[in-house]
N, C-alpha and C positions, 0 to 999 in steps of 0.2 A: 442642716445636720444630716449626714449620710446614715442611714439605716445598718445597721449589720446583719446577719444572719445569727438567730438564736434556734435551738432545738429544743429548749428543753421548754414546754409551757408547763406553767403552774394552774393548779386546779382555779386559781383567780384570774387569771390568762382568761384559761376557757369561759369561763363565768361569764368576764368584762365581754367577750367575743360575743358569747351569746343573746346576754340583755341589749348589745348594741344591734344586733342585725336585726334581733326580736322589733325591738322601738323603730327603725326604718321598716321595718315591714308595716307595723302598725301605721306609720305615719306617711305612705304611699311613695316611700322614695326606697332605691336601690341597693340589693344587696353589696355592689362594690362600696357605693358609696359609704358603708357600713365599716365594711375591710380598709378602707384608707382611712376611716378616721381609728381604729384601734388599731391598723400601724403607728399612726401618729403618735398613741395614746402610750404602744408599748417598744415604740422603737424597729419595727418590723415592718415586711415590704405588703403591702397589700396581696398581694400574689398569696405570700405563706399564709395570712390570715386566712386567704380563698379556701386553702387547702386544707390549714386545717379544720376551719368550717364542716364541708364537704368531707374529709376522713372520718374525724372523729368525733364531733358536736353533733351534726344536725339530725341522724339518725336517733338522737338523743332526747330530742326536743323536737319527734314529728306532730303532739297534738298542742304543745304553745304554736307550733306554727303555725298550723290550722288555727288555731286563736286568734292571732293575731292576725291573718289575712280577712277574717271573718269582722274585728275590729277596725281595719281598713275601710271596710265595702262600709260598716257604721259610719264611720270618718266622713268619708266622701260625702252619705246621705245627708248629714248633717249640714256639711259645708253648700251641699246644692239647694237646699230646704232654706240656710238661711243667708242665701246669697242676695245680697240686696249692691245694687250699681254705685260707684267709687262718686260720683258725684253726692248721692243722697249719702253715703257713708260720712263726709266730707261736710256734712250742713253741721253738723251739730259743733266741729272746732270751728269752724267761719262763724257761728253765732258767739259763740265763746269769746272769741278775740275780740267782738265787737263790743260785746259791754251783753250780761246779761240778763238788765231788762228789755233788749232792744226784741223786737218780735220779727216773726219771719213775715217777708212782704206775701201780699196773695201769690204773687207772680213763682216766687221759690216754691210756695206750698201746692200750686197748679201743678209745677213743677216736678216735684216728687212724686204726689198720686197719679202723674200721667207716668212719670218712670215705672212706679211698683205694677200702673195696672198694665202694663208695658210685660211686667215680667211674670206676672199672673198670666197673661196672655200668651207668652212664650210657652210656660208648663203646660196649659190647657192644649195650647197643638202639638206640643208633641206628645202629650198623652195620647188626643186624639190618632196624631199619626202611627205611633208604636200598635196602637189599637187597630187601626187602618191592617198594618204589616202582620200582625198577628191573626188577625180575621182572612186576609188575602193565603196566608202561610195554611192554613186550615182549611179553606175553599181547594188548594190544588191539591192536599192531601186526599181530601178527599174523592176527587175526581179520582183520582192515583188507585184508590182503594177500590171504584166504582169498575175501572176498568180493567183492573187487575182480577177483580167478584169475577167482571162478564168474561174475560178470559179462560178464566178456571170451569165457569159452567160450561162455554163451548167444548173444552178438553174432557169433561164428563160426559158429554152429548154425545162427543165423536167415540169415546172409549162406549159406551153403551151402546152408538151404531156398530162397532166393528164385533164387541161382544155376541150381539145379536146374528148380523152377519155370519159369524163363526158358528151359533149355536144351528144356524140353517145347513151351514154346509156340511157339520157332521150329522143332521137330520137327514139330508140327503144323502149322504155318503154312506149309512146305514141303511136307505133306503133301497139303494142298488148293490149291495153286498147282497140281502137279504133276497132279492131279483134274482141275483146271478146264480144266487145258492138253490133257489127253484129251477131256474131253469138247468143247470147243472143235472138235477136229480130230474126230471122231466126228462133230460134226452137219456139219462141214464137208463131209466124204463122204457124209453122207447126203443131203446137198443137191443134190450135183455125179451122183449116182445116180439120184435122182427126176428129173434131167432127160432129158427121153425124144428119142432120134435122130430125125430126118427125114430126106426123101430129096426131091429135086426130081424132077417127072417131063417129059413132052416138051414139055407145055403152060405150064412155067413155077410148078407149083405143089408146095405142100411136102407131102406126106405123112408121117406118123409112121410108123417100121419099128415093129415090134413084138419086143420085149427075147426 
């Protein structure tokens, strides 16, 4: 059947849109795949659903979303908690069809709890190794932090040398200002001392007194 193009959605439109993309989010499958089946449902191109998803719904419904993603990641725990291998799932209709009082032979029953301890055994290393990755992921942090610490104190060290350094050179550079300012006034006196008295006498002329 060929799709047509509608504009107008009804408040039941949006609704049906919504519960559907909500239930595939919960149930770990695709938001298109959501959009094609409420094309299907109301005659429309999965595209338009996309859109108006995306325009006018989802803004609508951002903490079902979050619900339902959250319900998801439940979902999955469940399914990996209670996953048991397609053989041992498989023992209980093989007994069935056989008649049931017939009992399971040792051999099937070996069987099984070598399977489950199989997948007890599976969980326990990758615990372990997530564990492993997580301790490794932490070790380099912190080395990270250790040398990034000694870094920073070197940069403190060296700004405390140069600090220092500085306070010496305006120590000194005070030191000979304070020189120069002596000496300054020392040749000044010595100047004003080498100049020798005179005296005028009756005739108008100057004579040196003698110091």
């Amino acid at each position: 059947m060929i799709k047509v193009r509608q504009d107008a959605w009804s408040h039941e439109d949006d609704l049906l849109l919504a519960e559907t993309v909500l239930r595939h989010i919960r149930e770990g499958s695709t938001q298109l795949k959501a959009f094609d089946e409420v094309g299907d449902a109301l005659n429309r191109t999965s595209a338009a659903c996309g859109f108006r998803w995306n325009a006018e719904i989802r803004n609508k419904y951002e903490q079902a979303i979050a619900m339902a993603k959250k319900q998801r990641k439940a979902y999955k725990k469940e399914q990996a908690q209670a996953y048991v291998p397609g053989h041992i799932r498989d023992e209980p209709v093989k007994r069935a069809t056989e008649g049931i009082t017939q009992s399971p032979s040792p051999t099937a029953a070996k069987t099984s709890m070598t399977s489950l301890q199989d997948v007890i055994q599976f969980l326990s290393t990758f615990d372990e190794k997530q564990s492993q990755v997580l301790a490794e992921d932490h070790e380099q942090l912190q080395r990270l932090y250790e040398k990034q610490k000694e870094e920073i104190q070197e940069l403190e060290e060296s700004y405390q040398r140069l600090k220092d350094d500085y306070e010496d050179i305006q120590e000194d550079y005070q030191t000979f200002v304070l020189m120069m300012d002596k000496a300054r006034r020392r040749t000044k006196l010595d100047q004003n001392a080498s100049v020798g008295r005179f005296r005028m006498d009756e005739d108008g002329n100057f004579t040196q007194v003698a110091k």
